[in-house]
N, C-alpha and C positions, 0 to 999 in steps of 0.2 A: 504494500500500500504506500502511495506516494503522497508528496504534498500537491495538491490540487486535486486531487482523486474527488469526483463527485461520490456521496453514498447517499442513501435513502434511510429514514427510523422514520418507521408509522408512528411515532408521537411527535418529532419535531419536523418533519417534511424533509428539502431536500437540502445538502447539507454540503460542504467543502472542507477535505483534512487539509490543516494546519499544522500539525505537527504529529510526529508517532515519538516519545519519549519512552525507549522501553517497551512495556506492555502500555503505557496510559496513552491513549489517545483523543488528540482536541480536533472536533469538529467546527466552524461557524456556519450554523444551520440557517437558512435565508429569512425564514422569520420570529428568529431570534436576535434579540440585540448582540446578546454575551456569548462568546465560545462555548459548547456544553462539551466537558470532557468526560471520560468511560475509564473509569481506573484499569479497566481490562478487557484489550480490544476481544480476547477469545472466546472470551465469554460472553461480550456486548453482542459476540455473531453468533455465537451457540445458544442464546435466547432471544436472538431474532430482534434487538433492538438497534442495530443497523445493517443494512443491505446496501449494495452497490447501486447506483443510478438505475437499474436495467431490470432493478429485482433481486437479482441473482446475490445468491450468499457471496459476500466476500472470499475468497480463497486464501485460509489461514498458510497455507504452502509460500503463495506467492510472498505473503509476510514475511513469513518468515525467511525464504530467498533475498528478498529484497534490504530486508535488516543486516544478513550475515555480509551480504554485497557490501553493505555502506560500512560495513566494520571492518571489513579486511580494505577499505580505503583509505581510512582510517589508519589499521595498521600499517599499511603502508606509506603514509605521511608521516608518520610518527617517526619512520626507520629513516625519512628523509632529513630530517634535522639534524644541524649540522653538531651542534651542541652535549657531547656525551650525554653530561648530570641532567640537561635539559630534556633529551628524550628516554632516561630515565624516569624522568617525575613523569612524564606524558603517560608512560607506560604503564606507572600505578594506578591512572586517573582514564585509562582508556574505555574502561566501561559508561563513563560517563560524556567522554567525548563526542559532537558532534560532526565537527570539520577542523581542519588544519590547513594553517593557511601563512604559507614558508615564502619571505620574501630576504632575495640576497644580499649582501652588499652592495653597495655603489659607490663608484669612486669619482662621481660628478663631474662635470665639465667647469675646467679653470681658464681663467685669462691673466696675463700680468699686470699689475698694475697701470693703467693709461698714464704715456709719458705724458700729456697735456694736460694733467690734474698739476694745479699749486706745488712748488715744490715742499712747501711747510708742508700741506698735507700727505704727501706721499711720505717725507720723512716721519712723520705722527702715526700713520698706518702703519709704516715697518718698526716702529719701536712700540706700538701696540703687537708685533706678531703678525702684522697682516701680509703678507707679499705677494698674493696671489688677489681676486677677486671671480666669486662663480658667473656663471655666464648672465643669470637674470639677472643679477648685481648689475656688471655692464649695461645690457638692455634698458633698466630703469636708468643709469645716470644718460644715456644717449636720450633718450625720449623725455626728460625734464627738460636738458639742454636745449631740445627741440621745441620746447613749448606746452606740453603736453602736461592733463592729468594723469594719474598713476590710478589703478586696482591691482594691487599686488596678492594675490591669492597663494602664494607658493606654502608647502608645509610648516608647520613646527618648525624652528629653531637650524631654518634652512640662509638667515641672514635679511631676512625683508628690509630691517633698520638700519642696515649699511645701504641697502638699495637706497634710499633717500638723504638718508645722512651725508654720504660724498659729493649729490650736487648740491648740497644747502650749503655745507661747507666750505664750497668752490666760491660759490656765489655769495657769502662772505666775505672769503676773504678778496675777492676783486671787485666788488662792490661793498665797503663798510656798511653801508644804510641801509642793505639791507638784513627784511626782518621774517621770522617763522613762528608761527605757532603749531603748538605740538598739543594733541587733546588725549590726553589719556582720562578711561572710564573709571580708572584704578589708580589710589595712589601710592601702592605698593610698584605697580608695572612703571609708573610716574621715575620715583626713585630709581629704581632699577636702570631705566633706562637712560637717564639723565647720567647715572653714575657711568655708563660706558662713553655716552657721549665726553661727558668732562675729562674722561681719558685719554681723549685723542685731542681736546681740545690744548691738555696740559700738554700735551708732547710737541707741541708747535713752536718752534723757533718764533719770537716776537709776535707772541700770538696777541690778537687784541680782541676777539671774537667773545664777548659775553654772551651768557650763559646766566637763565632765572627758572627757578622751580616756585610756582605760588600754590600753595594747597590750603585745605579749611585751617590748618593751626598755623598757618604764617600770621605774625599778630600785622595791625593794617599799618602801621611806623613803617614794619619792614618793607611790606608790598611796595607805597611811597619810594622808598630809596631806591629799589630794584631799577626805578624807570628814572634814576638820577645820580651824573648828569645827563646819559642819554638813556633811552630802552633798551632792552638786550637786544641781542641779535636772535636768539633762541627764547621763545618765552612757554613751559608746558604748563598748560591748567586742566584741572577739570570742568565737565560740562556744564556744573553750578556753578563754580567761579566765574566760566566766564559771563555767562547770564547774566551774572550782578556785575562782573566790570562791564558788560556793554552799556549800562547805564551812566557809566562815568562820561562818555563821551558829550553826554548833553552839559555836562558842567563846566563853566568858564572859569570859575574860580578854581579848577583842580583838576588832575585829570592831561596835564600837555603831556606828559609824560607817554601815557598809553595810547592819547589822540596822534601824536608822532609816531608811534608803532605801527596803528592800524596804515597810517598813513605812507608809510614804507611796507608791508605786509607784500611778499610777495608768495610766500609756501602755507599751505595749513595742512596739517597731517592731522587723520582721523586714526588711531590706534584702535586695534580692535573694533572695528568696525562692525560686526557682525550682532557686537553690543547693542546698537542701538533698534530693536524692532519694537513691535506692534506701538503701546501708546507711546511709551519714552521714546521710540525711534523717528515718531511723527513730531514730539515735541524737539526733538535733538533737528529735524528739518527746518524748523522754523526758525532756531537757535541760527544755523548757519544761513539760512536769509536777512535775517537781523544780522548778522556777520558781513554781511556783505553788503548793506545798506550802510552798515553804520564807516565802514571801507570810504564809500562814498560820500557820507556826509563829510569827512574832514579832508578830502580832497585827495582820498588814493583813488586806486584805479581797482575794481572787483573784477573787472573784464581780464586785467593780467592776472589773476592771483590764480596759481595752481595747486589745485587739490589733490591730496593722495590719502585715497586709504590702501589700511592692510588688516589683512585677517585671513588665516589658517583656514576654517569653518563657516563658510558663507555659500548661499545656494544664489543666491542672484549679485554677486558681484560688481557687476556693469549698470542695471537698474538702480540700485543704493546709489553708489559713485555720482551716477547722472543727477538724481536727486538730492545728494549734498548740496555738490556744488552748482545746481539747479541749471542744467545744461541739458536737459533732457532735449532740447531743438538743434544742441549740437554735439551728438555721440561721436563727432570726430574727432573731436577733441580729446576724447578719453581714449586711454590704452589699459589694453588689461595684459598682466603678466601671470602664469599658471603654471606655468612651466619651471619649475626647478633645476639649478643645474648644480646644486649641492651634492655631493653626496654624503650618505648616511651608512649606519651599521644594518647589519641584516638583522632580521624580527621574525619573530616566531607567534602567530596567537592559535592559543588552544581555544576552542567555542564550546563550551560544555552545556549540557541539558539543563533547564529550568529547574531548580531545586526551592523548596519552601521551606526551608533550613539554610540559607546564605549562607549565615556565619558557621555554619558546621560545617560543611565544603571547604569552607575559606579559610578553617582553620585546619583541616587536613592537609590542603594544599600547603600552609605555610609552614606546618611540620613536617613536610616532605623536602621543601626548599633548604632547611635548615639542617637538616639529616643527608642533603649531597652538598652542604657546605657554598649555600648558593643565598645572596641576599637578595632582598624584591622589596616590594611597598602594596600596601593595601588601601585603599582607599574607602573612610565609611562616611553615610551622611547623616551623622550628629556623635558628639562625645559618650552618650549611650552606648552606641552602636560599636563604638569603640574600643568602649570599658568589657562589654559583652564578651567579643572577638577576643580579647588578650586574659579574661578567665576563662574561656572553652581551651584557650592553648596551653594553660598553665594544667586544667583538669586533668586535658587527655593526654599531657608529657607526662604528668609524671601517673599514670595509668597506664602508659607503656614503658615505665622505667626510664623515661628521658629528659627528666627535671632539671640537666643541667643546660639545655638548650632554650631555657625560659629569660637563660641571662640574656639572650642575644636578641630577645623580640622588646623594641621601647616602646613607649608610646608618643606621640607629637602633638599636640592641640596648637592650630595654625591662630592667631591673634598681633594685631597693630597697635602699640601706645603713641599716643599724641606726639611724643621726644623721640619716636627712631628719623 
């Protein structure tokens, strides 16, 4: 029995398998809202409460052909990984395995650093470690050069924030006036990110390139000074912040400071962009119309300002993009990059069966891990869930005589104080 198999039950009419888990199997019957499952398909057909579309008894044979089929795929995926201790644990856990899914290494596509970048920033790249550049790195700084918005889609921690940072930094340093804003959703990612920049900024021969981070605990003295004597050249806020400072712009007594910034404004990066949907994401549109209004009120130009977002996890890309920076009449303008030329380590994921015990899986699994001398992370959602997970590990170590492997499982509770 496969998935999409129609079947028939004279109590719920006609029906679609969704899943065979084992012996349980889950139907969504057409006029039922909720999935109805049968803790056991053999007997669900031996008492005649499902039939195949046609009538006809399901054929527990073919089931069972069709199970041993997906198992020995299984085992043979399992044999494929490349990772001894790793296809080890698989092998414990194969009973519950669904699929495997083996991707190899890659060793990405590089380029050398472009001789017609600044020479301070070439030198600040190679004393950060950088001497090469991935191909969609390149891609992005040719196409800002060129005029263009950005939608940067590439993976995880494939470099997106060098994609932009090299022409912002360019065009700093051969244009002083000008100016960037950087929107992070988070102001953990904020820091983070700010801290690499500063990096490279420090490493610049006669650098003069400022550099401001404003978040909710900057007190408002400090904010003040940020933009004196001149505005940074890099300014990241988040999406309330700036909400409140665009109101600064109507004020004569205060405020030249950021009115000089907008006024030079020629980059705005939207970080994590993928953040912003359903209401938030319609008010975060409005935010950047007011952004561009307010551009204009003090006599820059919103026509030049190029938009960039990035994000890993986005399904429409090019649509959001368009709508930022409210260009939707002119999609030529926008370039999308998706393409990755990073490369990465190889990944292994095991797809395991639905279980209604999580944490007892979760905790076999991580006394497996630790038993081939292999570390991992768990991820739960709440401190509960947490506390749970790390007594079932403690229970069943030392229930198997393995108590001394308790030392190596911590706990982390992720939290921000006002002072980091």
């Amino acid at each position: 029995m496969t998935t999409g198999k129609h079947v028939y039950s004279p109590e719920y009419g006609v029906g679609e398998v969704m899943a065979l888990l084992g012996r349980r199997l889950i139907v969504k019957f057409v006029e039922e809202v909720n999935p109805t499952q049968f803790g056991d398909w053999e007997e669900a057909i031996a008492l005649g409460s499902i039939q195949s579309s046609n009538t006809n008894l399901v054929s527990s044979s073919n089931v069972v052909e069709e199970t041993n089929t997906a198992a020995a795929t299984v085992s043979e995926r399992i044999q494929q990984i490349p990772h001894l201790a790793f296809q080890s644990v698989a092998q414990e856990f194969i009973a519950s395995i669904t699929a495997v899914d083996i991707k190899n290494a890659n060793q990405g596509i590089v380029h050398p650093i472009p001789s017609d970048l600044p020479p301070a920033l070439r030198l600040a790249l190679q004393n950060n470690g950088i001497d090469r550049i991935y191909s969609h790195q390149l891609e992005a700084l040719t196409k800002l050069r060129a005029g263009f918005d950005l939608s940067i889609t590439t993976p995880t921690a494939s470099g997106k924030t060098l994609c932009y940072n090299l022409a912002i930094l360019e065009s700093c340093l051969k244009q002083p006036q000008t100016t960037a804003l950087y929107i992070f959703p988070l102001k953990a990612l904020a820091l983070d990110q700010m801290r690499k920049l500063r990096s490279l900024v420090k490493a610049m021969p006669n650098n003069r390139i400022k550099l401001a981070l404003m978040t909710g605990d900057t007190p408002a003295n400090e904010r003040q000074h940020l933009f004196i004597p001149n505005p940074p050249n890099i300014l990241a806020v988040s999406p309330d912040l700036l909400h409140h400072y665009l109101y600064n712009v109507r004020r004569r007594d205060e405020g030249e400071g950021w009115r000089q910034f907008l006024r030079q404004l020629r980059y705005c990066v939207i970080d994590e962009s993928h953040t912003y949907i359903g209401a938030f994401g319609a008010h975060f549109a409005n935010l950047m119309r007011r952004l561009r209004l307010a551009v204009d009120a003090v006599g820059g130009n919103s026509q030049r300002l190029q938009f960039i977002c990035s994000s890993a996890t986005i399904g429409n890309p090019q649509e959001m993009a368009l709508r930022f920076s409210g260009r939707i009449q002119q999609p030529q303008r926008l370039h999308l990059i998706e393409r990755s030329g990073a490369g990465s380590a190889g990944r292994t994921l095991l797809c395991l069966a639905p279980n209604s015990a999580a944490n007892v899986e979760a905790s076999k699994i991580v006394i497996s891990w630790l038993q081939h001398n292999l570390s991992g992370i768990v991820f739960c959602n709440s401190r509960a869930a947490v506390k749970g997970l790390l007594g079932l590990i403690q229970r069943e170590t030392q229930r198997l005589g393995l108590s001394y492997l308790t030392s190596k499982v911590a706990v982390f509770y992720s939290s921000l104080t006002g002072d980091v």
